[in-house]
C-alpha positions as CSV (number, residue, x, y, z in Angstrom):
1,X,-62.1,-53.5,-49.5
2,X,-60.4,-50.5,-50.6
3,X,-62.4,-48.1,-52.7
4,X,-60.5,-44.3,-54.0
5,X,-62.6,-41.6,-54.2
6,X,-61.8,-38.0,-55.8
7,X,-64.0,-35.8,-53.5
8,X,-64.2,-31.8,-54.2
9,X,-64.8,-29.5,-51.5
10,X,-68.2,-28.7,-50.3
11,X,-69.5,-32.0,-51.8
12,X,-72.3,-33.9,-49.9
13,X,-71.3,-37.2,-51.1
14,X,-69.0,-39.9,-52.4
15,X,-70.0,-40.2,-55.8
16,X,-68.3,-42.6,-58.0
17,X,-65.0,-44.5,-57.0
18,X,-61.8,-44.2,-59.1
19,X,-60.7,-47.6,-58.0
20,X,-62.1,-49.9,-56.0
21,X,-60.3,-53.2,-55.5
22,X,-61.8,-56.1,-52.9
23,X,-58.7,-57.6,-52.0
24,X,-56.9,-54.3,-50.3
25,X,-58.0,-53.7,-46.8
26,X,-56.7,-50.3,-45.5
27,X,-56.0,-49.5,-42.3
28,X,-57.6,-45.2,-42.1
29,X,-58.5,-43.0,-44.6
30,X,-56.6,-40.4,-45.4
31,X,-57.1,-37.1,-46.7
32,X,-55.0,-35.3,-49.2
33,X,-54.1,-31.8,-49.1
34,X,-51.4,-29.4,-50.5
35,X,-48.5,-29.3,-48.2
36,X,-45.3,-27.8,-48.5
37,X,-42.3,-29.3,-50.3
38,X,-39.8,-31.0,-47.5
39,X,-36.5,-29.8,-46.7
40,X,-34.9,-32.7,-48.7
41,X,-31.9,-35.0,-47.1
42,X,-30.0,-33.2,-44.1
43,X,-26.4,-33.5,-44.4
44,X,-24.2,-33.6,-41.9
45,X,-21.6,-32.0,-44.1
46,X,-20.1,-28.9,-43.9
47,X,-18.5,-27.6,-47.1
48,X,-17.2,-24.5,-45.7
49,X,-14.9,-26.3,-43.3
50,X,-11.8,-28.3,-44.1
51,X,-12.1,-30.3,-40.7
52,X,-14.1,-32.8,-39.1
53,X,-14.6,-34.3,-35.5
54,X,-13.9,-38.0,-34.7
55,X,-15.2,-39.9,-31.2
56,X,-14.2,-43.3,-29.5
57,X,-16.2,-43.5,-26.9
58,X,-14.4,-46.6,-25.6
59,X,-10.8,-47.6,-27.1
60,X,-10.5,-50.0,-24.6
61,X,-13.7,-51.9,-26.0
62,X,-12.1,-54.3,-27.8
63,X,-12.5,-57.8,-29.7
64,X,-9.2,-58.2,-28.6
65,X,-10.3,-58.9,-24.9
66,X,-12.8,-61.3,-25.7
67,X,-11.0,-63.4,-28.1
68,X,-7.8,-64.6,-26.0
69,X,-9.3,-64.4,-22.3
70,X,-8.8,-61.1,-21.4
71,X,-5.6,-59.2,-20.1
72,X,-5.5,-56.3,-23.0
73,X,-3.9,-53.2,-21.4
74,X,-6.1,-50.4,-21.4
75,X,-5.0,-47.0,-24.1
76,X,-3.6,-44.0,-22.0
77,X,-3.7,-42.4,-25.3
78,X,-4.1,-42.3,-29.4
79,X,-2.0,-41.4,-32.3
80,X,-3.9,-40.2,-35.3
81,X,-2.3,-41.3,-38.1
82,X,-3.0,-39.8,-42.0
83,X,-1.9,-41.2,-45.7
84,X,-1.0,-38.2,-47.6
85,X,0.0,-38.1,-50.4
86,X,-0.9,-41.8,-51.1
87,X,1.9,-44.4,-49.6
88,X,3.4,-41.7,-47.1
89,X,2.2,-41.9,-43.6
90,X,2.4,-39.1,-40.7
91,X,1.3,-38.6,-37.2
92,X,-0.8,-35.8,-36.8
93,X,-0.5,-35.9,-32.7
94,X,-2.0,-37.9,-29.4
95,X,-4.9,-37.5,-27.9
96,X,-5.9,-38.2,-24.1
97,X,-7.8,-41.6,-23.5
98,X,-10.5,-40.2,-20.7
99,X,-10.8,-42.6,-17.6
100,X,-13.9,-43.9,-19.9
101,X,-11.9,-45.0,-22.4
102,X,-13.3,-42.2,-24.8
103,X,-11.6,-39.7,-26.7
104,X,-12.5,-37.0,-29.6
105,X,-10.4,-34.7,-32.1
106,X,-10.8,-32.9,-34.7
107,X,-8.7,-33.7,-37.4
108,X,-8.1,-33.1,-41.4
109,X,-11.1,-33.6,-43.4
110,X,-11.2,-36.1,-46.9
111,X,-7.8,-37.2,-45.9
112,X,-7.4,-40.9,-45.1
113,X,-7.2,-41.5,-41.2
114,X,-6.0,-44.2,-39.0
115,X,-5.1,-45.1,-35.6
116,X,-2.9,-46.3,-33.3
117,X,-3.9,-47.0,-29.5
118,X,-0.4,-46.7,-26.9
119,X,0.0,-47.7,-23.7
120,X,0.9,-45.6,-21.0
121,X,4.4,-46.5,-22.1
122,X,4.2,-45.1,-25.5
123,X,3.8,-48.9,-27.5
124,X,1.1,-49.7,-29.6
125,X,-1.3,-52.4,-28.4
126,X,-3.7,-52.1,-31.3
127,X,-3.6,-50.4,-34.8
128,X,-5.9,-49.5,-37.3
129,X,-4.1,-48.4,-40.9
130,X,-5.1,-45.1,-42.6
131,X,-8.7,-46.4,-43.9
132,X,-11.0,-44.1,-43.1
133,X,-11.8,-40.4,-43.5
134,X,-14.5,-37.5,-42.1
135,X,-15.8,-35.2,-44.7
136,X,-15.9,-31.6,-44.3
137,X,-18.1,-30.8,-41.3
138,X,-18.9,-34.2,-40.2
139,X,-19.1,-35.8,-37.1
140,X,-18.2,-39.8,-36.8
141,X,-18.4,-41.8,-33.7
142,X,-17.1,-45.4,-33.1
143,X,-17.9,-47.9,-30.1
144,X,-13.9,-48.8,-29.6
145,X,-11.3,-50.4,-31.3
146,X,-12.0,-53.4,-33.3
147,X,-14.6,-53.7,-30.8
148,X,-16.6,-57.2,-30.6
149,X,-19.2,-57.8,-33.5
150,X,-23.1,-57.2,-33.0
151,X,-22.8,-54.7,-30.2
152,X,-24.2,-51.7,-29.4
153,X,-22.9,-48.4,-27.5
154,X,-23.8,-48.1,-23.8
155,X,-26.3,-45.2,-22.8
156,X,-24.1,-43.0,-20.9
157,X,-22.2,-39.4,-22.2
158,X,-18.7,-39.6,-22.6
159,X,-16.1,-37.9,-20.5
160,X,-14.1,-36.6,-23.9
161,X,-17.4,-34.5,-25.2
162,X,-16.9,-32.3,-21.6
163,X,-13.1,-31.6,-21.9
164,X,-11.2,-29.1,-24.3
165,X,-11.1,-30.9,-27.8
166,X,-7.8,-31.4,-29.6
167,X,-7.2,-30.0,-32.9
168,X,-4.5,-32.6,-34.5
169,X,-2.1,-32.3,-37.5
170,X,-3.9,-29.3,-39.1
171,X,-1.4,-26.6,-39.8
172,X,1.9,-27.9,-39.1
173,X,1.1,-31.1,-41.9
174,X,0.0,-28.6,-44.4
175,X,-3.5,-30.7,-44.7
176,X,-5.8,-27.7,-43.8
177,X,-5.0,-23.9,-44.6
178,X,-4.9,-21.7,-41.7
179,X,-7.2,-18.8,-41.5
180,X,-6.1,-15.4,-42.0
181,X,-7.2,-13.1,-39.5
């Protein structure tokens, strides 16, 4: 039975109930007291910066592999790829693929993105069109390219969070102002 009781301070008693309904059955009683107002919803935003990080931590997790048997070469590297203005496509470098298969840049923020895993050859064995962005500040992570449905990222640190962090496309494509000193 749940029963609500207004209670002031010092009081001996109950008194009467507020509500009392039969068919509720709580679990622990619960007392309430001012508290202070929460900090809200933390953002992971920055809009002070024009730039935001991006991770792989496996580009050579792929679908790809699983789907015909196998037999996908492995990424010695990635070309970031961004759309603007709308319809015009440029390369804003390569990065490193670590012996992990991981690899992290920073790159332009609220500019569409998109990638291009090479070989160690320079050709592109998979490709992923200028679709998605990283706001101002923000940090975004992916398990691999067109990795397999329903999976989940292995417990482990990867190797591109320890080494120096490329910083692609950001003055010489005119996508982020440089800083005066």
């Amino acid at each position: 039975m749940l029963a609500l009781f207004r209670v002031k301070a010092g009081a001996t008693g109950l008194g009467t109930p507020l509500i009392v309904d039969p068919a509720w059955n709580p679990c622990e009683a619960l007392e309430m007291a001012p508290h202070s107002r929460p900090m809200g919803r933390l953002s992971s935003t920055d809009l002070a910066k024009q730039t935001g990080h991006i991770l792989c931590l496996d580009a050579n997790y792929t679908g790809e592999s699983w789907e015909n048997g196998g037999g996908t070469p492995a990424a010695a590297r990635v070309r970031v790829l961004a759309e603007k203005p709308p319809g015009k496509l440029c390369a804003l470098g390569e990065v490193p693929v670590q012996a992990d298969g991981s690899f992290m840049a920073e790159v332009p923020a609220g500019v569409p993105l998109g990638l291009e895993a090479l070989d160690e050859k320079g050709r592109v064995l998979r490709r992923q069109a200028p679709m998605f962005w990283v706001c101002p500040g923000e940090n975004r992570t992916c398990i691999g390219c067109h990795e397999p449905p329903n999976r989940a990222p292995h417990n482990h640190r990867p190797v591109a969070v320890g080494v120096s962090m490329p910083r692609l496309g950001l003055k010489q494509s005119g996508l982020v102002q440089s800083k005066s000193n």
